[in-house]
MARMIDO-188603 format. One record per residue (C-alpha): x, y, z. Coordinates in steps of 0.1 Angstrom, whole numbers, plus 2048, in hexadecimal, padded with zeros to 3 digits. Layout:
XYZ
...
This chain:
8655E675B
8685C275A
87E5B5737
873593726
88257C70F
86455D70E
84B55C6FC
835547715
84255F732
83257B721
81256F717
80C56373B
816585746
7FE597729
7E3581738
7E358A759
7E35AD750
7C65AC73C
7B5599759
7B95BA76A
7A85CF751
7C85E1745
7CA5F171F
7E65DD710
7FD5F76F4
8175E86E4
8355FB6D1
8495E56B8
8695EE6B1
8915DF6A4
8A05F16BF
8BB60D6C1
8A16226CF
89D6476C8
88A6646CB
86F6586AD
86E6356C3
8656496E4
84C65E6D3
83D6406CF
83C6346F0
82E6536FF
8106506E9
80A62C6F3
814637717
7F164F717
7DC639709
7E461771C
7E860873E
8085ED735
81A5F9720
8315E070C
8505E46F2
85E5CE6DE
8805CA6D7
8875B86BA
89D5B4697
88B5A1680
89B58B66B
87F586656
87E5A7648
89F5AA63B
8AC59D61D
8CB588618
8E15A760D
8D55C0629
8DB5CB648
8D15B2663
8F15A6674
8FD5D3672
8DF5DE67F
8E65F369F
8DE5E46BD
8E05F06E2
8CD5E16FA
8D75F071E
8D461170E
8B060B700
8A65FB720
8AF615736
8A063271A
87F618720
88061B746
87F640742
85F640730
84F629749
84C60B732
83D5EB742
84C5D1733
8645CB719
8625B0701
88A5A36F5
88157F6E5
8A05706D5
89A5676AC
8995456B6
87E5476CE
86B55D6B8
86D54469A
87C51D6A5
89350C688
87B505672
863523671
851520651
833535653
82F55B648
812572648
80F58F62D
7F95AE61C
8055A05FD
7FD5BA5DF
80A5D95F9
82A5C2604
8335CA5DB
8365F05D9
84860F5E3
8615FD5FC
8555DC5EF
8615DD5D0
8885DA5D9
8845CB5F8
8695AE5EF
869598611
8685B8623
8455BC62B
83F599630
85959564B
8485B365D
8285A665C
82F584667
84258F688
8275A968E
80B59168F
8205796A6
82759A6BA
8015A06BD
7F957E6C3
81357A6DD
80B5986EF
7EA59B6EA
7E85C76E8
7C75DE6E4
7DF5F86D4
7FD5F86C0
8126196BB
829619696
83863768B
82C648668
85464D65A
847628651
82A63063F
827614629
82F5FB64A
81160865F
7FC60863E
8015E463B
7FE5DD65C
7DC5EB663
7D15DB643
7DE5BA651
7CA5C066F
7A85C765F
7A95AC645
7B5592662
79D5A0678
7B25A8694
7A55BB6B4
7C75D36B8
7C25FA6AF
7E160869C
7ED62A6A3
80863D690
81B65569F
828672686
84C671679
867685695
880694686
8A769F68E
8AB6C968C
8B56CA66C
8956B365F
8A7693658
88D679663
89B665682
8A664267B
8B962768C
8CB62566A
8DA64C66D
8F463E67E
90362D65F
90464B64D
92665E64F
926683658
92969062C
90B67762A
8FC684649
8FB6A2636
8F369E618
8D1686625
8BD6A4635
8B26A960B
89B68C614
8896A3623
88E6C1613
8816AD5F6
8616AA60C
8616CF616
85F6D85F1
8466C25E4
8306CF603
8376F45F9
8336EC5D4
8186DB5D8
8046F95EC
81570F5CF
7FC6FD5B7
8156E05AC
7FC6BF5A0
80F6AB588
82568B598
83868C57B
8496AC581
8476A95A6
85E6885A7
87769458C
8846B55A5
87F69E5C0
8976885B0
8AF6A25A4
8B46B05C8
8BD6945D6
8D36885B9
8E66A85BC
8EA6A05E2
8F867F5DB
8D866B5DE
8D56495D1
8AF6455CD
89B6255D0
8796335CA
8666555C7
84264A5CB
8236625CB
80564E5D5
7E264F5E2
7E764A60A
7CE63360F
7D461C5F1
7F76205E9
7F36225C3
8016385B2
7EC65D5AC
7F3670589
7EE69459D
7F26A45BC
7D56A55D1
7CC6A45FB
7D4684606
7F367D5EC
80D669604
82E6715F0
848658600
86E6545F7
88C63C5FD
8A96495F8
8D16345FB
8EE64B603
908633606
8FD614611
8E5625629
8BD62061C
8AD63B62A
883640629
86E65F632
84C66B624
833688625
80B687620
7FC6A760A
């Protein structure tokens, strides 16, 4: 497994792979790697011959009051998690290589960047999009693996890809969760152990709508106002509640198959995102 930190170095690598005929997969992620992460891998892993995975905080996608300079971070741990999984190369480009002094220029899906996760964290979407393009243009993959906790992320991203025609096939790997359902996150760690807690109603809140929903439940209405009360009574600080159509993202007035009900939820300080599709 070789590890890489130049841009030029790994597009001259890429190239001389591709010369050979080998299936390029690529799996983006911020690092602090966990079991969701190496799910990820291990689909790439079957359905690629070089297998590549970024590590990467982008500064881009957070906003001047959030997380950036906290987020967790552990590189010898992630690298030697990587090596396990036979990954090929990993790609560790400093925010300065990946953007110079004066970077300027940003990519985005703009009407999608505005909802659900959007709407309180506007520069979000557009920061993720931008370093994923350079990502794909940079390493040059046929596949892509993102995980589905991130609904609205791989949404965008595969709408970025077809509008900008882009030859790279996106794959999303379902959401892996800890024993108790809490949706793995980099971000758990933040939590402390009453939040902990008190966080697996995210997806208990989940777990009813699905139950309610076979019940007979059909109106949003009803649906996001229990929704909301568990996870008040839990000490839940919600962001959003959003029941939408899963390949649009607007909003749906009834249940139906397809509905993609997605939350974000704060306990503490800790923003915390899971979804389910009906």
């Amino acid at each position: 497994m070789r590890l890489i930190k130049k841009v030029d170095v790994a597009s001259r690598i890429v190239a001389r792979v591709r010369k050979r005929g080998k299936v390029i997969g690529l799996v983006p992620t911020m690092g602090y790697l966990h079991e969701g992460h190496l799910s990820l891998v291990r689909i790439a892993r079957k359905k690629c011959g070089y297998l590549i995975v970024s590590i990467f905080v982008n500064p881009t996608q957070f906003g001047p009051k959030e997380d950036f300079r906290q987020y967790p971070r552990d590189l010898k741990k992630d690298l030697s998690m990587l090596r396990k999984e036979g990954v090929d190369l990993v790609f560790n480009p400093s925010v300065r290589e990946m953007y110079g002094p004066d970077h300027q220029t940003y990519v985005e899906v703009v009407d999608w960047s505005r909802l659900l996760c959007g709407a309180s964290r506007p520069i979000h979407f557009r920061g993720v999009t931008t370093v994923v393009l350079k990502f794909f243009n940079i390493l040059q993959p046929d596949i892509a693996v993102f995980g589905r906790k991130d609904y609205q992320q791989a949404a965008i991203i595969r709408k970025m890809v077809r509008e900008l025609n882009l030859k790279v096939n996106v794959i999303t790997g379902p959401v892996v969760r800890e024993k108790d359902g809490l949706a793995m996150s980099s971000r758990n760690i933040y939590l402390n152990p009453g939040q902990r807690q008190n966080a697996v109603v995210i997806s208990e809140s989940l777990e009813w709508v699905r139950q309610a929903y076979k019940k007979g439940a059909r109106q949003t209405k009803e649906v996001r106002t229990r929704m909301a009360r568990m996870i008040r009574n839990r000490g839940g600080r919600i962001d959003y509640i959003a029941v939408v159509d899963k390949d649009t993202l607007e909003p749906v007035k009834k249940l139906k198959k397809g509905t993609l009900v997605a939350l974000a939820v704060f306990f503490g300080r800790t923003r915390l995102i899971d979804n389910t599709v009906l």
